[in-house]
C-alpha positions as CSV (number, residue, x, y, z in Angstrom):
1,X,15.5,24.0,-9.8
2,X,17.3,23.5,-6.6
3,X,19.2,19.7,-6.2
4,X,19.0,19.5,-10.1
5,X,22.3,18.2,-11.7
6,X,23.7,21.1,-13.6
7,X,23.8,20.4,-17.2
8,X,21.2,20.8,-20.3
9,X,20.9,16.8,-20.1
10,X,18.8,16.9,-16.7
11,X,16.7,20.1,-17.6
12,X,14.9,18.1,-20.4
13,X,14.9,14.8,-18.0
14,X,13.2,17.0,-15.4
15,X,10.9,18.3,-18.0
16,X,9.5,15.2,-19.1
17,X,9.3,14.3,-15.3
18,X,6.8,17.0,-14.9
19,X,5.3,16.7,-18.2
20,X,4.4,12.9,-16.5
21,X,2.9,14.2,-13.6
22,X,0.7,16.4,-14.8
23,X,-0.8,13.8,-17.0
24,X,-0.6,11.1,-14.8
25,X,-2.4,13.6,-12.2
26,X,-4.9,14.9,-14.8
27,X,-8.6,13.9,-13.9
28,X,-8.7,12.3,-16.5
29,X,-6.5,10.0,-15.8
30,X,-8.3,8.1,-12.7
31,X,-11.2,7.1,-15.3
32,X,-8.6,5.9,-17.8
33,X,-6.4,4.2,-15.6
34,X,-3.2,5.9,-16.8
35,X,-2.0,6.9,-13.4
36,X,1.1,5.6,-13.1
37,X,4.6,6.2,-14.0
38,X,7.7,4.1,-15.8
39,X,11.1,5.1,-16.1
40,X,14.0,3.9,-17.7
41,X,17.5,5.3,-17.3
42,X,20.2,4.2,-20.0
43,X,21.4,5.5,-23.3
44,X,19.1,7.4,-25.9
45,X,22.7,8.2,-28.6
46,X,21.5,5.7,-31.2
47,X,18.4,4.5,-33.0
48,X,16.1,2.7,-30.0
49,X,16.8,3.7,-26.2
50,X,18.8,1.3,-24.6
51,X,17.5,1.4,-21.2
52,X,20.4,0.4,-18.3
53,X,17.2,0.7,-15.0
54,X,13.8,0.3,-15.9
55,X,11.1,1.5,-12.8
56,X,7.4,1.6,-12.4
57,X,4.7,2.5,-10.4
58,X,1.6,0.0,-10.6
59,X,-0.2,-3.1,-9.6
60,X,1.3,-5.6,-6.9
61,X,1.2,-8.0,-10.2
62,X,4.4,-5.9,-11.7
63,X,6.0,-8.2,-8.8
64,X,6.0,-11.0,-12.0
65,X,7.2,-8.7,-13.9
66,X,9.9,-7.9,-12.0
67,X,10.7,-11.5,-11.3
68,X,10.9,-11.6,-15.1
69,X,13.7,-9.1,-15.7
70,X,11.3,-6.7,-17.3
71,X,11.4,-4.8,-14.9
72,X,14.3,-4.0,-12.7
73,X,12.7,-1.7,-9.8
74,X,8.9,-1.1,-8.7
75,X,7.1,0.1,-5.3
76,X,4.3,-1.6,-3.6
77,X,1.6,-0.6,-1.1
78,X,1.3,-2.1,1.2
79,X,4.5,-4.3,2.3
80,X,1.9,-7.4,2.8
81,X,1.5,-7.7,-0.4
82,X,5.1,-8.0,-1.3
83,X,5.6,-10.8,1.2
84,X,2.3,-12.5,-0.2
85,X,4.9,-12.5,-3.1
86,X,7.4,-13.5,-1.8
87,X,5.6,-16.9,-0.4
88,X,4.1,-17.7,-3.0
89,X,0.7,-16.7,-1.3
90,X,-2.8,-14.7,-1.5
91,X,-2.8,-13.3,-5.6
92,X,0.7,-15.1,-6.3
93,X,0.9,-18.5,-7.8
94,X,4.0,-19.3,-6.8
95,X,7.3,-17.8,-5.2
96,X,9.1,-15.1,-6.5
97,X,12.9,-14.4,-6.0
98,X,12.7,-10.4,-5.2
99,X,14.7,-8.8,-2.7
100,X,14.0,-5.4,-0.8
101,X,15.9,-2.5,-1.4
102,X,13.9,0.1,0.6
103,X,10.6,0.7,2.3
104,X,9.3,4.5,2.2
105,X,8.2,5.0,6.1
106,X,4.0,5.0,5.8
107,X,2.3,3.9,9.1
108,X,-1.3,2.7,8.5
109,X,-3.7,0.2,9.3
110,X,-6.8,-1.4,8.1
111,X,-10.0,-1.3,9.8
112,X,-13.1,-2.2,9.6
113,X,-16.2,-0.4,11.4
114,X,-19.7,-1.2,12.1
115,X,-22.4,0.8,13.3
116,X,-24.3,-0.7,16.2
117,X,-27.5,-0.3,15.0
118,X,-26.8,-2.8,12.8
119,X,-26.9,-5.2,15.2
120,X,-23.5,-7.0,13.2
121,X,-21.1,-7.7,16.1
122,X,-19.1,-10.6,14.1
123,X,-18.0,-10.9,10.1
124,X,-19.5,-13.8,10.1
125,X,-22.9,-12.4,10.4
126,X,-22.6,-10.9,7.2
127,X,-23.2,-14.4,6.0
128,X,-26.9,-14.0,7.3
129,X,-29.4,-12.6,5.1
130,X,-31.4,-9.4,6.0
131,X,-28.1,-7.1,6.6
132,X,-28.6,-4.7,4.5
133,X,-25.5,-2.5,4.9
134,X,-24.3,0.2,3.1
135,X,-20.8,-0.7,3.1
136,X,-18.0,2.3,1.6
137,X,-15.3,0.8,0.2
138,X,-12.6,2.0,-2.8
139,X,-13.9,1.7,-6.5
140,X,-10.9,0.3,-8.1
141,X,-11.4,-3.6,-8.0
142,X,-7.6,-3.6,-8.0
143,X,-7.2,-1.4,-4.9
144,X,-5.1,-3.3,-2.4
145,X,-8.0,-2.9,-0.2
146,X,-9.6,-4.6,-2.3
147,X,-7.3,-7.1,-2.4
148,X,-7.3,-7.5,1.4
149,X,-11.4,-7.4,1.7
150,X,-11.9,-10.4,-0.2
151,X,-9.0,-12.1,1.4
152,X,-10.4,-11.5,4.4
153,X,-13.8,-12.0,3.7
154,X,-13.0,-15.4,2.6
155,X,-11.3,-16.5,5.9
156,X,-15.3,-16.4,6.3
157,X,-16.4,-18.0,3.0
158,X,-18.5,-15.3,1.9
159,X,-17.4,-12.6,-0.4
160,X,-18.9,-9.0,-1.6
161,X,-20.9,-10.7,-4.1
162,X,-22.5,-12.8,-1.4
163,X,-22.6,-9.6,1.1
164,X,-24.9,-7.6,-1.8
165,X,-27.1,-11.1,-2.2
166,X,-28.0,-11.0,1.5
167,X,-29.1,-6.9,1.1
168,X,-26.2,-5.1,1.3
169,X,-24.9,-2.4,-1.0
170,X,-21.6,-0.4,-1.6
171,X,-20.7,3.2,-1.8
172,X,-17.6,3.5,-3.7
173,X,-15.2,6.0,-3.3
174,X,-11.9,7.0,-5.2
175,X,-9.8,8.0,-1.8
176,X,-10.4,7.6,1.9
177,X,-11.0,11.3,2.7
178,X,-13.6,11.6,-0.3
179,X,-16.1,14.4,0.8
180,X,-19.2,11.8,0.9
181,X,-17.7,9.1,2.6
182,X,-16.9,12.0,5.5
183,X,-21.0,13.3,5.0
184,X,-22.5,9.4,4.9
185,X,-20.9,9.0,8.5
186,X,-22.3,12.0,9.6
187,X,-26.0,12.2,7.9
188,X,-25.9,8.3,9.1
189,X,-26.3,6.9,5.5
190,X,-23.3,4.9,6.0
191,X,-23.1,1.5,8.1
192,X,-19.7,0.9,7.9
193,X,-16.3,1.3,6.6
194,X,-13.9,-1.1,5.4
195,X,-10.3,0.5,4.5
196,X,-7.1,1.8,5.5
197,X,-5.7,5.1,5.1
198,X,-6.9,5.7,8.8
199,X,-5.8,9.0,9.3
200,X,-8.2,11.3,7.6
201,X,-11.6,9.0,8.5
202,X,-11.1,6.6,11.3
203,X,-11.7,9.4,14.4
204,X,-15.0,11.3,12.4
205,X,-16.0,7.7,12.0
206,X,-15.7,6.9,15.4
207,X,-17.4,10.2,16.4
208,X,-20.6,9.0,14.2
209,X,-20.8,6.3,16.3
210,X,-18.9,3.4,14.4
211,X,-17.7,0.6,16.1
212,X,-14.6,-1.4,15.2
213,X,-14.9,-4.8,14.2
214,X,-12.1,-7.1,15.4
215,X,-11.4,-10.2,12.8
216,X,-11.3,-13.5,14.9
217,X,-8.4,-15.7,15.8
218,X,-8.6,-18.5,13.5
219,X,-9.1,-15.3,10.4
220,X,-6.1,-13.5,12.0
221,X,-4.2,-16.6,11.5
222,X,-4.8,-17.4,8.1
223,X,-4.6,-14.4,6.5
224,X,-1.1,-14.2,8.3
225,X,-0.3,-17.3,6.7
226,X,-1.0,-15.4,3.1
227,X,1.5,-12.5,4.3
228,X,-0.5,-9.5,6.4
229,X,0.5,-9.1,9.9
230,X,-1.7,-8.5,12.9
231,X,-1.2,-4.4,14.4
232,X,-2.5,-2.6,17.1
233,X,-4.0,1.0,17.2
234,X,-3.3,2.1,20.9
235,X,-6.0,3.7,22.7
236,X,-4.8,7.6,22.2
237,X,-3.5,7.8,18.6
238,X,-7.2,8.6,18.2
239,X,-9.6,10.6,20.2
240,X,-12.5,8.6,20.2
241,X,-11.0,5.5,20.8
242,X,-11.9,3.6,23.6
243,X,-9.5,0.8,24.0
244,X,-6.7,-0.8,22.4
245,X,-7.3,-2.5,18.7
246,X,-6.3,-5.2,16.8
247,X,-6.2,-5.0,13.5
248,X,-4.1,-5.3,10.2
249,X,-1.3,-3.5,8.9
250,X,-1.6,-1.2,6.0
251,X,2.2,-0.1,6.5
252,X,5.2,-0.1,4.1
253,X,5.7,0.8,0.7
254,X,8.6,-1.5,-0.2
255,X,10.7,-0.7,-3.0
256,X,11.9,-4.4,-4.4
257,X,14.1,-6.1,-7.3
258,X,14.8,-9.1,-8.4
259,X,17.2,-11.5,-6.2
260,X,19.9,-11.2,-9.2
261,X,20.1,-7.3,-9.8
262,X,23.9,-6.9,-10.0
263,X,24.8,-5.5,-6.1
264,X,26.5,-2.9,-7.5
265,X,23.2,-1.5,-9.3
266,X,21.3,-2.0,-5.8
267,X,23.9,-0.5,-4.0
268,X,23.5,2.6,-6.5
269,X,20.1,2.8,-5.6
270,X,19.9,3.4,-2.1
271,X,23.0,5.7,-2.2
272,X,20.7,7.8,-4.4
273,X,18.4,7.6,-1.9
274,X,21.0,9.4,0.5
275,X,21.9,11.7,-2.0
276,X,18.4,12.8,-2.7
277,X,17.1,12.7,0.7
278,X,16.2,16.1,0.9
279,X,14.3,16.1,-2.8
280,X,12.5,12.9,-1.9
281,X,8.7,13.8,-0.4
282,X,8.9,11.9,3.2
283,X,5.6,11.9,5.1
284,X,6.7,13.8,7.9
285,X,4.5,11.7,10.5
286,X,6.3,8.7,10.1
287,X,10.0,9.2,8.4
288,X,12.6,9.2,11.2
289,X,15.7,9.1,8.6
290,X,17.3,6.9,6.6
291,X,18.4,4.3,9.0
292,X,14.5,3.7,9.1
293,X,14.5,2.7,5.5
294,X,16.1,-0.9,6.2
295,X,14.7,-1.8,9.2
296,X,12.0,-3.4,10.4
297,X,10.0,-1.0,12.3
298,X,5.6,0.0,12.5
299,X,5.7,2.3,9.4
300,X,8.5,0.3,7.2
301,X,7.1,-3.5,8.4
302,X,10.0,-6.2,6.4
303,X,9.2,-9.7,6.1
304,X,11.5,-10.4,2.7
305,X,15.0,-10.3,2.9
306,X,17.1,-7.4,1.4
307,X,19.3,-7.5,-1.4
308,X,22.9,-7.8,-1.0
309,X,23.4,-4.8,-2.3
310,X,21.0,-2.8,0.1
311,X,21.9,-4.9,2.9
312,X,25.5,-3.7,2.1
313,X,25.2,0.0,1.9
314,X,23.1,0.0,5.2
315,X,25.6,-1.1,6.6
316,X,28.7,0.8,5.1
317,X,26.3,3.9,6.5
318,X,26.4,2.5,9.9
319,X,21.9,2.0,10.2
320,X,22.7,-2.3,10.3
């Protein structure tokens, strides 16, 4: 139990924590939809729990909740949605008042690829009937790339519905390294690929012969209107890749409040960060330290303001 707080207190916190996990992580649990996690910190010496920080894992949509004071802390993947937030954009109704307090380093992008025996060169051939592509995208209709595909799909007026009406089908997977995504590419049974999490089937996709599609300018500008932000994957980061391409960021996962969390409670929060650095699971490809968690840079992209409090302890620590 290394880095646990001595005391009897904190081993029956830490075995509810685990207790959590395991059934959040049972396989169950992806069927049911009870996969995420809320946790409340406060006092449990009287007859209800009177929670002093309430966090959750979840849907971009906690962002209302948050906005709400129901919810004091959540985490978000990717950092476009927060800013489509933010603005008021994309799946939000309106502006919401939150305030970052940290992004957790992830570098990823969004691609989509095309096989050229398709003969689809453009999105907006996929308006055309007779393209019958077998398209693998995530199950989960609330998957942030699902999110993103319709968003971008309508730059184009069309949607998935529209896509399945002109011939096209969907192979739906639970992750982007699931085991029959990875043999579709290889027998050939899939036409393309629309998702992120690049790093486990972008290069055998590119290998099987898949092409990536670039969105055009008018689509890049619109759906950076809503919040996403044009990237680039350099020719190199990937075997097979020819030349340089644009794309759109997948990077970030903010960790956000609401604008009028008391600074001191923010400021707690990312000293705790600090203090459990070395407890905290980094990805290793992409965390450079600390410094890295309030800045703007390719795996923690920021386009909403920090909190006070945040923006003070960054600086106190010498990263602002």
């Amino acid at each position: 139990m290394d880095g646990l707080p001595r005391g009897a207190t904190f081993k029956r916190l830490k075995t509810l924590w685990e207790i959590g996990l395991h059934v959040a992580g049972d396989a169950g649990a992806r069927r049911t939809g009870n996969r995420e996690m809320y946790i409340a910190v406060g006092s449990g010496s009287d007859k209800s729990f009177k929670p002093s920080l309430r966090m959750a894992t979840g849907s971009p949509l906690l962002a209302y909740a948050v906005a709400r004071d129901e919810l004091d802390v959540a985490i978000i993947n990717p950092s476009g949605l927060l800013t489509q937030a933010y603005r008021g954009k994309g799946i939000f109704s309106e502006p919401l008042p939150l305030r970052v307090l940290a992004s957790y380093p992830s570098w990823d992008r969004f691609v989509i690829l095309v096989h050229p025996r398709t003969g689809v060169t453009s999105m907006a051939q996929l308006k055309q009937r007779g393209r019958p592509l077998r398209i693998s995208i995530r199950k989960d209709p609330a998957h942030a790339t699902r999110i993103l595909i319709d968003q971008v799909l309508a730059q184009y007026g069309i949607s998935l519905g529209d896509i399945e009406s002109n011939g096209g089908s969907f192979h739906m997977i639970d992750s982007p390294s699931d085991k029959n995504r990875l043999k579709g590419l290889e027998d050939g049974t899939l036409d393309a690929v629309f998702d992120e999490g690049i790093s486990t089937w972008f290069e055998p996709a590119l290998a099987a012969g898949l092409e990536p599609l670039t969105l055009d300018e008018a689509a890049l500008r619109g759906l950076e209107q809503i919040g996403w932000r044009r990237a680039v994957i350099p020719t190199g980061r990937y075997p097979s890749l020819k030349s340089d391409h644009v794309c759109l960021d997948f990077g970030g996962w903010p960790l956000y409040t609401r604008a009028s969390l008391p600074e001191e409670q923010a400021y707690l929060i990312c000293a705790a960060l600090k203090e459990r650095e070395a407890f905290i699971p980094w990805d290793e490809r992409d965390f450079t330290g600390l410094a890295q968690l309030g800045r703007d840079t390719e795996a923690t992209p920021l386009d909403v303001p920090l909190h006070p409090g945040a923006e003070r302890w960054y600086r106190e620590q010498g990263f602002k």
